[in-house]
N, C-alpha and C positions, 0 to 999 in steps of 0.2 A: 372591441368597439371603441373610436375614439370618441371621446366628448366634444362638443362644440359648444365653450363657455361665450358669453357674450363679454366684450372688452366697456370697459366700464372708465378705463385711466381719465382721469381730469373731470368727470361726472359728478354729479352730485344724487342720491338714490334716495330718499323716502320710499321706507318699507313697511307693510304691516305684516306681524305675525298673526299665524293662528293664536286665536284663544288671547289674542292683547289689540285694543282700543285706539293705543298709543302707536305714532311712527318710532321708526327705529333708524336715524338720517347717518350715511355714511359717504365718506368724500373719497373719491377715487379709488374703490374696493376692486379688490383682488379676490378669487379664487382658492382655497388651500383647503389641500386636504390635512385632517390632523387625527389621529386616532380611527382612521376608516371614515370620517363623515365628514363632508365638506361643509364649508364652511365660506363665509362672505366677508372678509376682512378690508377697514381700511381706519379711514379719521374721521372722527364723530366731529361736527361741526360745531363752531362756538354757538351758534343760535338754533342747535339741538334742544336747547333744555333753559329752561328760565333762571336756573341760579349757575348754569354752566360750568358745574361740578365735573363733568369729564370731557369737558370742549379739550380739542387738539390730542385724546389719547384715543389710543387705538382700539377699536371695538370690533366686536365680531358677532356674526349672527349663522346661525346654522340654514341653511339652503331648504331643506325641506320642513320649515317652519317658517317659511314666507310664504302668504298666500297671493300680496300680490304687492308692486311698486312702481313708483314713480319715477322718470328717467328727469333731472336737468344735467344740461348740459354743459355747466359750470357753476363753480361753485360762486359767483356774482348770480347767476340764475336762479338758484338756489335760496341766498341773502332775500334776491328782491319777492320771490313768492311767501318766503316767511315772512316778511314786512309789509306783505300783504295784508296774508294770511290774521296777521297779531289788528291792522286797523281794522278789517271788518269784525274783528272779534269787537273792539273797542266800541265800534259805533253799534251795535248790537247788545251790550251789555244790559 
């Protein structure tokens, strides 16, 4: 049976796992299998994480440990919902 992964190239994916709170943002992820279990690989975004300790390295997140995610459509789509996302935080504080 073959797979039919969905194409993700130039996207930008906010993910949450099971059992974690936190997104998990990955920039144009690929598909790999690695030791039997696939796996969601691509580039953690600079506006991942607030002290941007692994912005531009490659991250990976196992496939059956996402329960569900967000599609943008570019990584500028991506920027603008986080800079959103950060003023409504602000005006809310």
């Amino acid at each position: 049976m073959e797979m039919d992964y969905p194409n993700f190239e130039g996207k930008c994916l906010s993910l949450r796992l099971i059992d974690s709170e936190v997104s998990h943002d990955l920039f144009s992820p690929t598909f790999e299998l690695q030791a039997g279990r696939l796996f969601l690989i691509g580039t953690i975004p600079e506006e991942a994480t607030d002290s941007g300790w692994d912005a531009n390295k490659i991250g990976a997140v196992l496939w059956e440990q996402v329960r569900n995610y967000v599609v943008f459509d570019s990584l500028e789509a991506y920027k603008e919902a986080v800079a959103k996302s950060e003023a409504w935080a602000a005006e809310n504080e």
